[in-house]
C-alpha positions in Angstrom: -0.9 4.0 -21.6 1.6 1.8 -22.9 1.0 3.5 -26.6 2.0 6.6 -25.3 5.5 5.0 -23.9 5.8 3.8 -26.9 5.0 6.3 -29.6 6.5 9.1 -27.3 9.2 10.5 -28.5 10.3 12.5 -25.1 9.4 11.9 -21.5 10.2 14.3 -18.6 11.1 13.3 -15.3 9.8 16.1 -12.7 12.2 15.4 -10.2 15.6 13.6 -10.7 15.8 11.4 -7.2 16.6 7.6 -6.8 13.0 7.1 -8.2 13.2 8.7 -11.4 16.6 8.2 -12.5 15.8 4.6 -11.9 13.2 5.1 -14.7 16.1 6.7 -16.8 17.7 3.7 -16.2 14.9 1.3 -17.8 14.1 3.8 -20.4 17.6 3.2 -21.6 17.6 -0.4 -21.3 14.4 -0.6 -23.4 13.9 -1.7 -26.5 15.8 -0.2 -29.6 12.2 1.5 -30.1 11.9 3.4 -27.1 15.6 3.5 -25.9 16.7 6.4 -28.1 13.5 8.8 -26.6 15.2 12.0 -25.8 14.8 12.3 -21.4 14.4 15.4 -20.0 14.6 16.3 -16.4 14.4 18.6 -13.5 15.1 18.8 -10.4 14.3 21.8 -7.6 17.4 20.9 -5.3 20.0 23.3 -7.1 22.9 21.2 -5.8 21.5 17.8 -6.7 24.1 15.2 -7.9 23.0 12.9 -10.4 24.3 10.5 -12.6 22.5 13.0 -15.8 24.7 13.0 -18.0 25.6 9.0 -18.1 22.5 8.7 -19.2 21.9 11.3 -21.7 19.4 13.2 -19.8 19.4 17.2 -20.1 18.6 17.8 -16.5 17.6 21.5 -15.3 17.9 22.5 -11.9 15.8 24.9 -9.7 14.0 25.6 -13.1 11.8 29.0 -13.1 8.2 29.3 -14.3 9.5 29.5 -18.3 11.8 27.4 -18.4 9.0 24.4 -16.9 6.5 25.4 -19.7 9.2 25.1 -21.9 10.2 21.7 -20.7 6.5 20.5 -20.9 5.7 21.7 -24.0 8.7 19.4 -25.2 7.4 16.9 -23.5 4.7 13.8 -24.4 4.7 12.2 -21.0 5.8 13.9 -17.6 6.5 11.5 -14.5 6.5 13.7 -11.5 9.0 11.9 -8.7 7.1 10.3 -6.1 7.2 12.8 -3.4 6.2 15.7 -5.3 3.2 17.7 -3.4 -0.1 18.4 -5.5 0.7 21.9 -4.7 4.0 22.1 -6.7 3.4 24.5 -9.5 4.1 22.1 -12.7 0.7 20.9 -11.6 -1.0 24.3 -12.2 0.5 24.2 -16.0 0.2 20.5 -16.9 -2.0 18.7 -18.4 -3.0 15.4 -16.6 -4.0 13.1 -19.3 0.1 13.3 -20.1 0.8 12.2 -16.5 2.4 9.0 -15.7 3.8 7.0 -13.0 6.7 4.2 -13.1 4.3 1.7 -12.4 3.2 2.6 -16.3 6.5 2.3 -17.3 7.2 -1.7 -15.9 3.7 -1.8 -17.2 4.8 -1.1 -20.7 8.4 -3.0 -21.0 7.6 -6.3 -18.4 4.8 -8.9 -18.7 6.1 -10.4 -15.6 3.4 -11.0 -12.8 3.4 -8.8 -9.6 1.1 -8.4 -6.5 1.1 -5.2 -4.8 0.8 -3.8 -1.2 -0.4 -0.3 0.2 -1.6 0.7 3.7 -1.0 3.5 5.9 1.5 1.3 8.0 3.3 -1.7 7.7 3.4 -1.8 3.9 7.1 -2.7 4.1 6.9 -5.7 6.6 4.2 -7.2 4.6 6.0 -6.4 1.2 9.5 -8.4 2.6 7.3 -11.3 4.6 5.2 -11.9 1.1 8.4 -11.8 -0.8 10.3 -14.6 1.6 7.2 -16.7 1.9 7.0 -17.1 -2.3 10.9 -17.5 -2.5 9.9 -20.3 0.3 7.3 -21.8 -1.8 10.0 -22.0 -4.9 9.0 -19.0 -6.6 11.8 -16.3 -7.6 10.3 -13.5 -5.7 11.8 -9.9 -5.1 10.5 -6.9 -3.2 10.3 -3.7 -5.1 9.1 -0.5 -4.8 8.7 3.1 -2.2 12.1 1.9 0.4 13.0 -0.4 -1.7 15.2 -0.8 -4.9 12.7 1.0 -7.3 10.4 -1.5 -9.0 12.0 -0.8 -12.8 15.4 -1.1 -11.1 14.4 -4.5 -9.9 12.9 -5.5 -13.5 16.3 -5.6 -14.8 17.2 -9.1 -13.1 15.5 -11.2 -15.5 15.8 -14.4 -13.8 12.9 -13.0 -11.2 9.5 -14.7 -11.5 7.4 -12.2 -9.3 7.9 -8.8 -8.0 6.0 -8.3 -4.1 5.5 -3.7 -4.9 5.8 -1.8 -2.0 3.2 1.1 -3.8 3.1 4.1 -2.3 0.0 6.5 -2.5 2.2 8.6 -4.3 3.0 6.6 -7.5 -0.5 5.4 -7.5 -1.8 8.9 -7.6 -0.6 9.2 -11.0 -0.7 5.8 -12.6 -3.1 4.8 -15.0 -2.5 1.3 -16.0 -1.9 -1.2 -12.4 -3.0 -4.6 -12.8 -1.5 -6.7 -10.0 -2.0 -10.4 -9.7 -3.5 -9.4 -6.4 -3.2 -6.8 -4.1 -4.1 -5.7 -0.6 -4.8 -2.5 1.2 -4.0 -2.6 4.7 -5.1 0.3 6.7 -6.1 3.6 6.2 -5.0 6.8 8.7 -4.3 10.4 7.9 -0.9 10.5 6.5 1.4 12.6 4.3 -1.4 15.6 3.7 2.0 17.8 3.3 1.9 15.9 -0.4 -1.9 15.7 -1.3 -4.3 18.0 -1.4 -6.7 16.3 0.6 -7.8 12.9 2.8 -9.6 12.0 0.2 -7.5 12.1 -2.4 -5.0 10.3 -0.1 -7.6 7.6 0.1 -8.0 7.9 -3.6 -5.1 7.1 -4.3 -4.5 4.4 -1.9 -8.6 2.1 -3.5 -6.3 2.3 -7.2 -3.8 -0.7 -5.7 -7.1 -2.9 -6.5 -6.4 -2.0 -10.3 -7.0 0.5 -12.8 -7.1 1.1 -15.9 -6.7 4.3 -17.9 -7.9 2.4 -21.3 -10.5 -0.1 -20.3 -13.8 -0.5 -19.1 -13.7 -4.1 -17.7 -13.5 -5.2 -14.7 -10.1 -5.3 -12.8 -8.6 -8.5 -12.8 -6.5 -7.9 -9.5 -8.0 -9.8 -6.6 -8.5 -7.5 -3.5 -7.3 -8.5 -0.2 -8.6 -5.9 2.4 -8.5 -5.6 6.3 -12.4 -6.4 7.6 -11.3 -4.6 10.3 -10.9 -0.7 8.9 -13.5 0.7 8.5 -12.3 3.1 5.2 -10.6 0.1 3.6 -13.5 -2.6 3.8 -15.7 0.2 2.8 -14.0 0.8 -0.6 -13.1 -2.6 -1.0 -14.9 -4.4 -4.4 -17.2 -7.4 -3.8 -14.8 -10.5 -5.0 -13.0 -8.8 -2.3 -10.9 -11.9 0.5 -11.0 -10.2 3.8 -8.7 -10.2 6.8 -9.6 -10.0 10.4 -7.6 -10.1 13.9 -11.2 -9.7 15.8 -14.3 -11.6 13.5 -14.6 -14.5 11.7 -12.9 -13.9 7.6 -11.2 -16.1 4.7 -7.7 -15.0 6.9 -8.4 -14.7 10.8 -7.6 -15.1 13.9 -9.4 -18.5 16.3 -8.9 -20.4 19.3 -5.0 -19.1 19.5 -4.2 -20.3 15.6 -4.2 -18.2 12.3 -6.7 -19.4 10.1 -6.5 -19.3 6.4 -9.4 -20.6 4.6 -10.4 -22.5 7.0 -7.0 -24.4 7.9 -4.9 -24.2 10.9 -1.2 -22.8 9.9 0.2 -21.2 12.7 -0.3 -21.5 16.2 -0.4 -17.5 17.6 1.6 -18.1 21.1 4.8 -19.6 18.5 4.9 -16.7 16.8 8.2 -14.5 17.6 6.3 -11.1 16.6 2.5 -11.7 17.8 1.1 -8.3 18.5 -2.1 -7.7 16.9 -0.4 -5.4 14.1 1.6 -8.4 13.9 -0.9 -11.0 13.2 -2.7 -8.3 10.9 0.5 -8.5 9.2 1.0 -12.0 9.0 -2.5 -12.8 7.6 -2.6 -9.8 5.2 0.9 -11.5 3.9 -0.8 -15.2 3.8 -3.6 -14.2 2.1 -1.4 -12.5 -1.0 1.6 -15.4 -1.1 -1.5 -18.1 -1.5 -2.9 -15.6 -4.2 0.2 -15.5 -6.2 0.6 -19.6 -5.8 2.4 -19.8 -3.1 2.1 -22.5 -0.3 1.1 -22.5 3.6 3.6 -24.9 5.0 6.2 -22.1 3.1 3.8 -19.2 4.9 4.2 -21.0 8.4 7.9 -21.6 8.1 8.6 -17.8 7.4 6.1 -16.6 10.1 8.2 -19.0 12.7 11.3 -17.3 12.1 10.3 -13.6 11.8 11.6 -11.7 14.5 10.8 -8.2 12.7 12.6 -5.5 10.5 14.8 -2.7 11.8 13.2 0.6 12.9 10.0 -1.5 13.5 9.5 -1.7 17.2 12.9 -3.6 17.2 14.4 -4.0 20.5 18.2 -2.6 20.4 19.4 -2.2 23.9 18.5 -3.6 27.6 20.1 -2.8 30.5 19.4 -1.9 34.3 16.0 -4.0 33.5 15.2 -1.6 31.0 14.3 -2.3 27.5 15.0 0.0 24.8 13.1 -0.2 21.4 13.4 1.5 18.3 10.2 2.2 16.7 11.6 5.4 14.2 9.5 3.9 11.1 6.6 5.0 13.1 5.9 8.7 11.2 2.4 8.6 12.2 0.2 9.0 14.9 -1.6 6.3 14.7 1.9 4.0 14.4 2.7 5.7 17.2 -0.7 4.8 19.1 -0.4 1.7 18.3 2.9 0.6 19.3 2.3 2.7 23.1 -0.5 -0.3 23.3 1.7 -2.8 23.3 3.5 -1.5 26.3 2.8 -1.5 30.4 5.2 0.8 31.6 6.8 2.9 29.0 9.1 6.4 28.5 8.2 7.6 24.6 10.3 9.7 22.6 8.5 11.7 20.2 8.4 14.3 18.1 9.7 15.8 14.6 8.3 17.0 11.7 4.4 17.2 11.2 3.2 16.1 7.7 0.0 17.9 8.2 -1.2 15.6 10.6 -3.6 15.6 13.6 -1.2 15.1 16.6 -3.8 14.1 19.2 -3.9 10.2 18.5 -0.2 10.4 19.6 -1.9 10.8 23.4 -4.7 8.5 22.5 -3.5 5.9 25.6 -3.7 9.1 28.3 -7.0 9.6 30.3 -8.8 12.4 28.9 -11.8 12.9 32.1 -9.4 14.2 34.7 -5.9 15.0 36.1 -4.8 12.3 37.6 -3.1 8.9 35.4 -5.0 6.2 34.6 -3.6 2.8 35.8 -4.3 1.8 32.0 -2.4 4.1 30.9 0.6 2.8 29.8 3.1 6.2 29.2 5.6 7.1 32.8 6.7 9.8 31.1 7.8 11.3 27.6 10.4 13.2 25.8 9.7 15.2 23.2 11.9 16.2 20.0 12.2 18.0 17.3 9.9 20.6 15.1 6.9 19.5 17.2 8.7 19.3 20.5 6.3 22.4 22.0 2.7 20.0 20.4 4.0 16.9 21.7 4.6 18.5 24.9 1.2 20.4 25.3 -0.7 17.1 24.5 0.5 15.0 27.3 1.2 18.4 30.0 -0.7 17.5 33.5 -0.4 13.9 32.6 2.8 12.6 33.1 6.5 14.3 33.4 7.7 15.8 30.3 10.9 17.0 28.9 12.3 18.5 25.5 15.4 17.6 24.4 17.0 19.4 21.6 19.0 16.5 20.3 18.9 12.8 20.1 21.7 12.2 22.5 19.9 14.6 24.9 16.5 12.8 24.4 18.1 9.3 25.1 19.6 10.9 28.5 16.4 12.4 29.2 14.8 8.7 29.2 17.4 7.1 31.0 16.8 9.0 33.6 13.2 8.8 33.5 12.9 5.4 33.0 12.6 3.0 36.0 13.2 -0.7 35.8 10.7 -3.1 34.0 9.9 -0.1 31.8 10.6 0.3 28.3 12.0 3.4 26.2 10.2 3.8 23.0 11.2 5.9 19.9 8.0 6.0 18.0 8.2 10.1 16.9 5.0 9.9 15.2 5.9 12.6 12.7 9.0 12.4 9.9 12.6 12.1 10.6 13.5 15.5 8.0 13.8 18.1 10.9 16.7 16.4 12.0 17.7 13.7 9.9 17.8 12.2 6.1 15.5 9.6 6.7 13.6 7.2 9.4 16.4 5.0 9.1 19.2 7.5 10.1 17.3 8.6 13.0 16.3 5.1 14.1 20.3 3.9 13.8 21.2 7.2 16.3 18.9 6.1 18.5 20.3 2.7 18.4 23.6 3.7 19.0 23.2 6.2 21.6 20.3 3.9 23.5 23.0 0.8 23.5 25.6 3.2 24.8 23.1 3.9 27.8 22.1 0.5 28.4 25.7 -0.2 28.8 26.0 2.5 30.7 23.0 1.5 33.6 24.8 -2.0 33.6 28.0 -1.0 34.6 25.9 1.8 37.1 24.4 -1.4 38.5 27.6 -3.6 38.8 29.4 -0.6 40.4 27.2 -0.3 43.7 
């Protein structure tokens, strides 16, 4: 792998995003040896803005079938941009042993260290608490990778000691050289089967973060962290796998109220400022790689005490009229979804938007399924539905509890205020991607914000009126 970054002497970039033009980027800083390689590029958004031309790459736009066979057959490497579905036709005229990822390309111009995380959810929370609890323990650490700055990006601050890599199933897909210090998978759920061709290869994908390598035959030297608790993950895990477990005994658990790791009290669970069980998943999952990578348990504790959460991460943004309002808009999956309703007693969910191919059902896993009438442990009043799957969302939870459509976020956040009673709690958790309506999670999750504080304000002044 790094031979061929080497001795290429043209690279094309299938896509031209933030991803890949932060491989541009590297691929110019490199080396006099591999900085003058002539960068090709294309992009299918015909109004794409780039920065092409600063950096000497002859981008194409909306290219037809000739003009890609053309561009390939100039080309010794091809880095399709992460997002790219397995259906995409360069896919049909490429051939894969000239398929790379960016992970290849800090592989070939950094030595540095780096430890890696991928799970269907909360990849990012682990990636920033691992980061923090190494830059606790004295060691320059930066997060990298998927919503981050892109890991090559990050490689060009030279002063930084380890990288923590977000990696996404979709830049593992195509790598072929990933050796991590260590690396762990956290969960496994269907997810983003509008980019591969299959569950399997999803979870393919997602068992290469425990190292691979295109151009050996040994044994990985990553150590694999996995969660004892899923059953896909544990299954594929290696045998010098370190397990993590909220519910049995493991080398990072949960006992008597503490967090355990390796056998030593660190963290009493009641302390904790986020202590759902996704949360103490989370925390030991993070433990377990920062003590890999050298890092220190009174530096793990210290973090974990003063971790409140990230934004668009069941973050609480509004309360008013004794009603809590909480934006969960990182939640694109049913299962997040599932799993954040649990946490709740009384709660109004907005959800909805664009389906990624998924199975919707887990979304209504909390209502009774035996008969018509609520179950008192069920936790969902009532829920609003959104977006391209407004009409599914609706027909999942119809006969069990009030429903409305809204065809806009400020209608939605109406919706629930009126629905909601007090000592409940309105959720965004959409369960499906933001792109329906919005840019990204994050956009969504900060309109939500805004329009839910405006609301809460809004019930307070109700209150103080009567």
């Amino acid at each position: 792998m790094t031979r061929a970054i080497l001795s290429a002497e043209s690279v094309l970039l299938a896509g031209f995003g933030q991803a890949n033009q932060a491989v541009a980027r590297a691929l110019r800083r490199a080396a006099p040896e591999i900085s003058g390689i002539q960068i090709l590029a294309f992009d299918d958004n015909p109004t794409a803005t780039s920065n092409a031309e600063e950096l000497a790459v002859e981008l194409v736009k909306s290219p037809d079938v000739a003009q890609l066979r053309r561009l390939l057959a100039a080309s010794d490497v091809v880095l399709p941009t992460p997002g790219m579905s397995d259906y995409h036709q360069l896919f049909e005229l490429l051939d894969s042993e000239k398929v790379l990822s960016e992970y290849d390309i800090f592989a070939a111009l950094d030595d540095r260290p780096f430890v890696a995380v991928t799970g269907t959810n909360g990849k990012t929370t682990v990636t920033e608490l691992t980061a923090e609890m190494l830059c606790r323990s004295g060691i320059k650490a930066v997060a990298a990778g998927n919503t981050y700055r892109a890991l090559t990006d990050a490689a060009a601050d030279m002063e930084v000691e380890m990288f923590v890599v977000e990696a996404s199933s979709f830049q593992l897909r195509h790598t072929k050289q990933f050796q991590p210090l260590a690396a762990t998978w956290l969960n496994f759920a269907p997810d983003h089967l509008d980019v591969h061709r299959s569950l399997k290869s999803y979870e393919d994908a997602k068992s290469l973060v425990w190292g691979c390598s295109q151009h050996s035959t040994e044994r990985s030297a990553t150590l694999p962290i996995a969660n004892a608790d899923d059953l896909v993950v544990s299954k594929r895990a290696p045998d010098r796998a370190r397990y993590f477990s909220c519910a049995k005994e493991a080398d990072f658990c949960v006992s008597d109220g503490w967090l355990i790791a390796e056998g030593e009290k660190f963290a009493e669970v009641a302390e904790l400022p986020r202590n759902r069980p996704h949360d103490l998943a989370n925390a030991l999952a993070a433990t377990a790689l920062t003590l890999a990578a050298k890092g220190n348990l009174s530096a793990v504790a210290e973090v974990l005490g003063n971790f409140s959460g990230l934004a668009h991460r069941l973050q609480l943004v509004a309360e008013g009229g004794g009603v809590k309002w909480y934006n969960d808009s990182k939640a694109t999956t049913p299962h997040a979804t599932a799993a954040a309703v649990s946490g709740f007693k009384s709660v109004v969910l907005i959800a909805g938007g664009r389906n990624k191919g998924l199975d919707l059902t887990p979304i209504a896993a909390a209502t009774p399924t035996s008969s018509d009438t609520r179950s008192s442990a069920d936790p969902i009043e009532a829920v609003v539905a959104i977006g391209e799957t407004a009409s599914e969302i609706g027909l999942l939870f119809a006969g069990r509890c009030p429903v409305t459509v809204a065809e806009s976020m400020a209608e939605a956040v109406r919706a629930a205020s009126e629905l909601a009673k007090p000592g409940d709690a309105v959720l965004l958790s959409p369960g499906c991607s933001s792109h329906d309506w919005y840019l990204d999670y994050q956009e969504r999750g900060n309109d939500f914000t805004q329009k839910a504080q405006a609301a809460a304000q809004a019930q307070v002044a109700k209150r103080a009126a009567q």
